[in-house]
KEKE-3310 file (N, C-alpha, C; in steps of 0.2 Angstrom, whole numbers, plus 5000, padded with zeros to 4 digits):
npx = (5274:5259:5252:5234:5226:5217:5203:5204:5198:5189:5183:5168:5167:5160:5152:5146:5141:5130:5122:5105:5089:5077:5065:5063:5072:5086:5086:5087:5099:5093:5095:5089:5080:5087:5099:5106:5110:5118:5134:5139:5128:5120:5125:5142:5141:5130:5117:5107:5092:5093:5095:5107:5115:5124:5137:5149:5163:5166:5158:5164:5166:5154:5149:5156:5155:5139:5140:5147:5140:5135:5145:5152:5153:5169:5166:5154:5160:5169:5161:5153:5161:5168:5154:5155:5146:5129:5116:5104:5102:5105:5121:5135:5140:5134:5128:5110:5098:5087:5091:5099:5088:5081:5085:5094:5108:5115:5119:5124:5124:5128:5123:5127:5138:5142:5160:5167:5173:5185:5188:5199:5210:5226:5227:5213:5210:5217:5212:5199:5199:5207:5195:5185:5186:5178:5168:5175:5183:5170:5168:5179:5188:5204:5216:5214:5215:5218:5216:5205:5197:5194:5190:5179:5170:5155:5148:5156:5161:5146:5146:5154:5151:5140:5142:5150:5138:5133:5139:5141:5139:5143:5129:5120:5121:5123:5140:5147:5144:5144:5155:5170:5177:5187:5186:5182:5183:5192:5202:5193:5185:5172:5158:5147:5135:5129:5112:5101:5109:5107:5103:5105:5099:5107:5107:5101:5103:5099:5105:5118:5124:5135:5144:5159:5162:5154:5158:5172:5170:5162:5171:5182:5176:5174:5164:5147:5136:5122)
npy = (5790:5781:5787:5793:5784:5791:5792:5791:5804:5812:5824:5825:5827:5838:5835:5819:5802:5792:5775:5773:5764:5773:5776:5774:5792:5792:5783:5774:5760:5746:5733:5717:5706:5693:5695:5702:5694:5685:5679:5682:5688:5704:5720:5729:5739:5740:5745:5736:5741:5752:5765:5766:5778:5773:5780:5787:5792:5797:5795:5784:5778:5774:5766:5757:5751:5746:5738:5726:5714:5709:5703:5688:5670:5662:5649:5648:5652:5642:5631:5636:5637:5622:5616:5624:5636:5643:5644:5648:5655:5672:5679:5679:5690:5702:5719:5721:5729:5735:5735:5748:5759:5756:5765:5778:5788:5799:5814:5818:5830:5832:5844:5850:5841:5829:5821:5809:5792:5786:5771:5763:5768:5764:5772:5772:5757:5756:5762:5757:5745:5745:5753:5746:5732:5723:5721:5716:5706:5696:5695:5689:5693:5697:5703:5720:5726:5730:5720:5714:5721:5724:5711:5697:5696:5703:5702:5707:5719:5727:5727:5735:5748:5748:5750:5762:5770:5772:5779:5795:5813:5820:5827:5816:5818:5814:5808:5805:5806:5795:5783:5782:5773:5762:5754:5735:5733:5739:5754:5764:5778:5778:5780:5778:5783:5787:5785:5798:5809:5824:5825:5830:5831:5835:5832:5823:5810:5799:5783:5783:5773:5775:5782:5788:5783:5773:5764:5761:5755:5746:5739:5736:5725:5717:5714:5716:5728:5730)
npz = (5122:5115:5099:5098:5086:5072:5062:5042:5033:5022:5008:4997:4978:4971:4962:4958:4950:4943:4938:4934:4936:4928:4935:4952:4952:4960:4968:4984:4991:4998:5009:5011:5026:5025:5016:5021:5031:5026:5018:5005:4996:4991:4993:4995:5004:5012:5023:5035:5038:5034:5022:5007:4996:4979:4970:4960:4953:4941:4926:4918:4932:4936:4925:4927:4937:4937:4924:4926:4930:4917:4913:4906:4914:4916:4917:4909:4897:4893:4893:4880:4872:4871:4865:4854:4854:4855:4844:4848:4857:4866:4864:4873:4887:4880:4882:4883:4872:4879:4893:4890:4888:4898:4907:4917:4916:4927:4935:4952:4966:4982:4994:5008:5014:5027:5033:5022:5027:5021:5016:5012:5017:5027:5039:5042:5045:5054:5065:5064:5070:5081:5090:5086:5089:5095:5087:5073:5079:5083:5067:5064:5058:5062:5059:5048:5032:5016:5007:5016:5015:5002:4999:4996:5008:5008:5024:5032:5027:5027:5039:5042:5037:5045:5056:5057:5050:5064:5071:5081:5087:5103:5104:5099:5085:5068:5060:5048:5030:5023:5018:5007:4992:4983:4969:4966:4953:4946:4942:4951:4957:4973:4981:4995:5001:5014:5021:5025:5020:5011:4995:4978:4963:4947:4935:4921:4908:4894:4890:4880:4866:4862:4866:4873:4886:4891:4882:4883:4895:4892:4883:4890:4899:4888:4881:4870:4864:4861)
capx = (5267:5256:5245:5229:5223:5214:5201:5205:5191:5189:5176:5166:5168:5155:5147:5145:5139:5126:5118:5099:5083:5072:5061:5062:5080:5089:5083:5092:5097:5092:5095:5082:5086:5088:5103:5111:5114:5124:5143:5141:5124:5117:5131:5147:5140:5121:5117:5101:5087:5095:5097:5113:5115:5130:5139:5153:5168:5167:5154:5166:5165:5147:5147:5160:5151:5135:5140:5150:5135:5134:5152:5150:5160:5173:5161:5149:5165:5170:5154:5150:5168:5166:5149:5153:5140:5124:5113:5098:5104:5109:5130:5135:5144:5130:5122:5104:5095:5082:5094:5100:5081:5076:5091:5098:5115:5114:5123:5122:5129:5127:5124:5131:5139:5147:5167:5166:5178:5191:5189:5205:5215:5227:5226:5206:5211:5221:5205:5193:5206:5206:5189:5177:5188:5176:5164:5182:5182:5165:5168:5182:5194:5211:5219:5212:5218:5215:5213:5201:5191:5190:5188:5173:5165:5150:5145:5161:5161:5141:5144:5159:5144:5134:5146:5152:5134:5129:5143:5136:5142:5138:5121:5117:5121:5128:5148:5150:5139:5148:5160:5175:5181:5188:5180:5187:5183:5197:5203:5187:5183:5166:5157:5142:5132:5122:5102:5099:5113:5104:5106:5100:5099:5109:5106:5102:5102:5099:5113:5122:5128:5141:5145:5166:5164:5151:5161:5175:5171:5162:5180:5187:5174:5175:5155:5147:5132:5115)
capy = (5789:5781:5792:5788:5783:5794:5790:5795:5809:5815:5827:5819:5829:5845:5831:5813:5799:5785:5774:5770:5762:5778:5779:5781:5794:5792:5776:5771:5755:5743:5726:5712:5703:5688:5695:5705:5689:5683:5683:5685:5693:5712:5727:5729:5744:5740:5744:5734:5747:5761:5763:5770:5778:5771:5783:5786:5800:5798:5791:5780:5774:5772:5759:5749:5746:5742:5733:5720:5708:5707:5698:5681:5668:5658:5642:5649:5654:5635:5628:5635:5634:5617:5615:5628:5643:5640:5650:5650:5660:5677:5680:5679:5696:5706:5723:5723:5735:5735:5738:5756:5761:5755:5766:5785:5793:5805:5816:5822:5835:5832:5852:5851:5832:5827:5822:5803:5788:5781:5764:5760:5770:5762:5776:5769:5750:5755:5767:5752:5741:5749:5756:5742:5727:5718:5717:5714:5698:5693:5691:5683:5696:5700:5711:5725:5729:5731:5713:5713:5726:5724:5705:5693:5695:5709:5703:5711:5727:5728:5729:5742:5752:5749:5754:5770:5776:5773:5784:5801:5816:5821:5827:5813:5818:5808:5811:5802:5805:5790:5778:5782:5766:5763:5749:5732:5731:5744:5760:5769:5780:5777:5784:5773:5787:5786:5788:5805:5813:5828:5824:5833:5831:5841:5832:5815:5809:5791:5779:5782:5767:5778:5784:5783:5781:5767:5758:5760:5751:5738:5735:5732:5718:5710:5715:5720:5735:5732)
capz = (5122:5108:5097:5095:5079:5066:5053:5038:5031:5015:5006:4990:4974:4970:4955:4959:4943:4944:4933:4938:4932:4925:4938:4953:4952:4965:4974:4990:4991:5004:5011:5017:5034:5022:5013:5027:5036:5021:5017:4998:4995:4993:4991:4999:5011:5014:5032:5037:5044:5032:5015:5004:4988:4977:4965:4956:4954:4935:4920:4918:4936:4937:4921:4928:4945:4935:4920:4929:4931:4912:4911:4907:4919:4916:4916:4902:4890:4894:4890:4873:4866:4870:4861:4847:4853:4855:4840:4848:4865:4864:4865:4883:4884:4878:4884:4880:4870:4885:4898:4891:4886:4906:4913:4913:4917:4931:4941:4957:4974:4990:4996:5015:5017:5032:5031:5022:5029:5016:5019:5010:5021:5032:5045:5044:5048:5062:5069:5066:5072:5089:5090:5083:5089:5095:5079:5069:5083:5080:5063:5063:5058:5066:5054:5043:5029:5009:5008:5020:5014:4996:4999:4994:5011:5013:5029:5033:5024:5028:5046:5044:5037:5051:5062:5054:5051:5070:5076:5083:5091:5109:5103:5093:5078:5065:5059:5044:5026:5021:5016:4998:4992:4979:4965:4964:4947:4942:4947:4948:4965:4974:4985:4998:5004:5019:5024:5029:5019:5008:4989:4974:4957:4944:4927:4915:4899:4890:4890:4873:4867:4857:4874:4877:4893:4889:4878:4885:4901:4889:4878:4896:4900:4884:4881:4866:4865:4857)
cpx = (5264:5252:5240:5225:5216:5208:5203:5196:5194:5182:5174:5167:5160:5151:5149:5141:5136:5124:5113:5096:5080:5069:5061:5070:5081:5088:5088:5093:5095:5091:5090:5087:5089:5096:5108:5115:5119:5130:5144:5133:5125:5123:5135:5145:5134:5121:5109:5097:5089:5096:5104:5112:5123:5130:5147:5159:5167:5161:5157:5166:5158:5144:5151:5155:5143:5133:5143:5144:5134:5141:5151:5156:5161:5168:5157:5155:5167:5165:5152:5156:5166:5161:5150:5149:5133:5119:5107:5098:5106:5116:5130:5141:5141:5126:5116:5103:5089:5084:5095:5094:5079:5081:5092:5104:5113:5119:5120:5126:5125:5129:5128:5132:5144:5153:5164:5173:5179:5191:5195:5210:5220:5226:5215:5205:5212:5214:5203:5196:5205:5199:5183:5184:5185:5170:5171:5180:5177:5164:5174:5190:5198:5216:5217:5216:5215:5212:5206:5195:5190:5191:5180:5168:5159:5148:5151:5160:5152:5142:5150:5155:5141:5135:5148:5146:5128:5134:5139:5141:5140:5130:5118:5115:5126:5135:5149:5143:5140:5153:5163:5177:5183:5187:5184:5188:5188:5199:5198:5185:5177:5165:5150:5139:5124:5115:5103:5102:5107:5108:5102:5102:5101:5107:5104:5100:5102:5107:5112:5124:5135:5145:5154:5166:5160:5155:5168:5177:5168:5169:5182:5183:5172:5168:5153:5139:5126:5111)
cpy = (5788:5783:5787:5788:5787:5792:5793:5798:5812:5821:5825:5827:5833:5839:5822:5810:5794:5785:5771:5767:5768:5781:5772:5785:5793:5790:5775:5764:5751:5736:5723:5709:5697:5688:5697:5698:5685:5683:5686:5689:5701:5716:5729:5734:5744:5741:5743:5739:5753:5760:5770:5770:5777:5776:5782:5792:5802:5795:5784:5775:5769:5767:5755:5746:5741:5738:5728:5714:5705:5702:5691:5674:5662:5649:5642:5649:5646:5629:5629:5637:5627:5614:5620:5635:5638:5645:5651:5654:5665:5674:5680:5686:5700:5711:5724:5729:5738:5739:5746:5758:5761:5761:5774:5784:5798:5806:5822:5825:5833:5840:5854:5844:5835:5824:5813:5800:5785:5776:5759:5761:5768:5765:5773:5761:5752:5758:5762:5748:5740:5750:5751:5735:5720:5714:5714:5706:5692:5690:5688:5685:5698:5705:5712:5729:5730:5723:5712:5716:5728:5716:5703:5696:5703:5708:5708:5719:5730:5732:5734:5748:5755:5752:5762:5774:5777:5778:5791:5805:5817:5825:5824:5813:5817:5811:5810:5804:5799:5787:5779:5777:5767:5754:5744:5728:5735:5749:5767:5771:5782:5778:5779:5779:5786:5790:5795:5810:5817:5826:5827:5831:5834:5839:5824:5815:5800:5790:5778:5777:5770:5780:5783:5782:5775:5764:5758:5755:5743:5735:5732:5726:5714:5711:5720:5724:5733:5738)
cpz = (5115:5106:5096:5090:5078:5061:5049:5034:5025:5013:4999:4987:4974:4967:4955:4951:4947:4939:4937:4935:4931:4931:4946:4954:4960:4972:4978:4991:4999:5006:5015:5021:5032:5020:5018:5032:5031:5018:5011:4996:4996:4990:4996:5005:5013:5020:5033:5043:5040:5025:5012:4997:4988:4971:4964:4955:4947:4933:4919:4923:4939:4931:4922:4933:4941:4930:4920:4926:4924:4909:4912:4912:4915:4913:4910:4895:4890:4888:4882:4870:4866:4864:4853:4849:4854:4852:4842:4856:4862:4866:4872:4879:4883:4882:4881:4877:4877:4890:4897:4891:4893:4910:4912:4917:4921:4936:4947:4963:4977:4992:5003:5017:5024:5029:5029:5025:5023:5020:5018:5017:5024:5038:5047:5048:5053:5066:5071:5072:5082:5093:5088:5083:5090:5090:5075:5072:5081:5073:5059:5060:5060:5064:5048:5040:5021:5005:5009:5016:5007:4994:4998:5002:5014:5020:5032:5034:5026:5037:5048:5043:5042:5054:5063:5056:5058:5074:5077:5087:5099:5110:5099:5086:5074:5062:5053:5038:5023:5019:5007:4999:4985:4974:4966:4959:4942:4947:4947:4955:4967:4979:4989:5003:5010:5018:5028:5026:5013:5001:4984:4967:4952:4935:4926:4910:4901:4891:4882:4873:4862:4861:4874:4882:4894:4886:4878:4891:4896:4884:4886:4898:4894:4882:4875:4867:4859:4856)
residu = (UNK:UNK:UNK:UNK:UNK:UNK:UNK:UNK:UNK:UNK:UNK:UNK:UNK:UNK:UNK:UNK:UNK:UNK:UNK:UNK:UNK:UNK:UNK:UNK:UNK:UNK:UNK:UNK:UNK:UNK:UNK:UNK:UNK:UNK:UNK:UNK:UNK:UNK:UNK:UNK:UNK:UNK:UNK:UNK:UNK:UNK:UNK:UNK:UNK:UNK:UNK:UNK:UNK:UNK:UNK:UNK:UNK:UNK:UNK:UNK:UNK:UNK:UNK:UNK:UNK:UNK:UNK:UNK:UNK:UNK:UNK:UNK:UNK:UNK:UNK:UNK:UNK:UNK:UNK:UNK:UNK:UNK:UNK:UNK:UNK:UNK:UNK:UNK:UNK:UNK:UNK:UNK:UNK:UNK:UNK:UNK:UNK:UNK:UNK:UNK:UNK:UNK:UNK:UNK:UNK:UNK:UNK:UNK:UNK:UNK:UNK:UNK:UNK:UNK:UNK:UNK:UNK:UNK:UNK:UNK:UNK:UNK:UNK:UNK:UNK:UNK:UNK:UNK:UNK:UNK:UNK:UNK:UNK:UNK:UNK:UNK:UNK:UNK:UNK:UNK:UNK:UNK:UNK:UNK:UNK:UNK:UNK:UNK:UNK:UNK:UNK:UNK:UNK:UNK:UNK:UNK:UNK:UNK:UNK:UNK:UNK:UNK:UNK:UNK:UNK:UNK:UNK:UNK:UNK:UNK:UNK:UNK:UNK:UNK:UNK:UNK:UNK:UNK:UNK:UNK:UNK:UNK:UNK:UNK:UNK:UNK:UNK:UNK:UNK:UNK:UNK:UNK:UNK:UNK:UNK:UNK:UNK:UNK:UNK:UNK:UNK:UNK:UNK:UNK:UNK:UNK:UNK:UNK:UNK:UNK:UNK:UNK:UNK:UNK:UNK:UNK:UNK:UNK:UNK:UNK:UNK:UNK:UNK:UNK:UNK:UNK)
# end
């Protein structure tokens, strides 16, 4: 007789790490209908109609995911070797002075979460696999796997989201506080926390730019610190 598949469950850590804008803390984020229906836009777990907060296992996590955008691509490092630089641009590479000054360092608990879904997992593929085959169909995929699910497409991973935070028990009430993944910008463990989960604030500070945990995510992308 064949068992039937598991999600894998996990519990998030006591102390959670984000990087925000100042004000307001601990903004949810949230997708327009515009971006939701698109393969590359918004954030790998947005669930249209709900908003999620994005953290981080480390300090270190919470500056890889948000100082990516600052890496210059392929096409720019091309273009101004070619030319020489260009002295009247900033450096491509470069974290503003503006950006730490707009930004703080905060950590936060979750006082009573529900169990999150490791979306790595493979015991999770096989679940969804089973269980959410007909949205898989719909969009196009057939087999779930790590590929899959730290691949380019968020409509994808948006709508694993959706699905997760519509589950419910027989009294309608929700299962999951959300979705552990893990970054695919490194080996850095993250966490996509649902609308409704209870979240508190324990601390923040300014972004050090002397910070190791700031500069060492900046050495790794090649990015220098105003």
């Amino acid at each position: 007789m064949q068992a039937s598949p598991l999600l894998a469950l996990i519990d998030p850590p006591v102390r959670l790490w984000r990087v925000e804008r100042e004000n307001p803390p601990l903004q949810l984020t949230r997708v327009n209908a515009v971006d939701a229906a698109l393969d590359r836009s918004g954030n790998r777990f947005d669930i249209p109609g709900a908003g999620v907060l994005y953290a981080a296992t480390t300090a270190e996590g919470a500056y890889a995911e948000t100082l990516a955008g600052f890496r210059p691509p392929a096409s720019l490092i091309a273009k101004l070797n070619a030319v020489g630089g260009d002295p009247g641009l900033p450096a491509p590479g470069e974290i503003p002075r503006s950006w730490r000054l707009d930004r703080r360092l905060r950590t936060l608990t979750l006082p009573t979460p529900l169990p999150f879904v490791d979306i790595d997992a493979p015991a999770t593929h096989t679940y969804l696999t089973h269980h959410a085959a007909r949205l898989l169909i719909e969009l196009g995929v057939n087999s779930l796997d790590i590929a899959t699910v730290r691949g380019p497409s968020r409509l994808l991973t948006r709508s694993l989201a959706s699905w997760l935070y519509a589950q419910t028990d027989v009294h309608g009430r929700p299962l999951y506080s959300g979705i552990r993944y893990e970054s695919r910008l490194g080996p850095h463990e993250c966490w996509a926390i649902f609308d409704g989960t209870a979240v508190e604030l324990i601390d923040q500070m300014t972004i050090d730019p002397f910070s190791a945990e700031l500069r060492t995510i900046a050495s790794t992308y090649g990015l220098s610190i105003r």
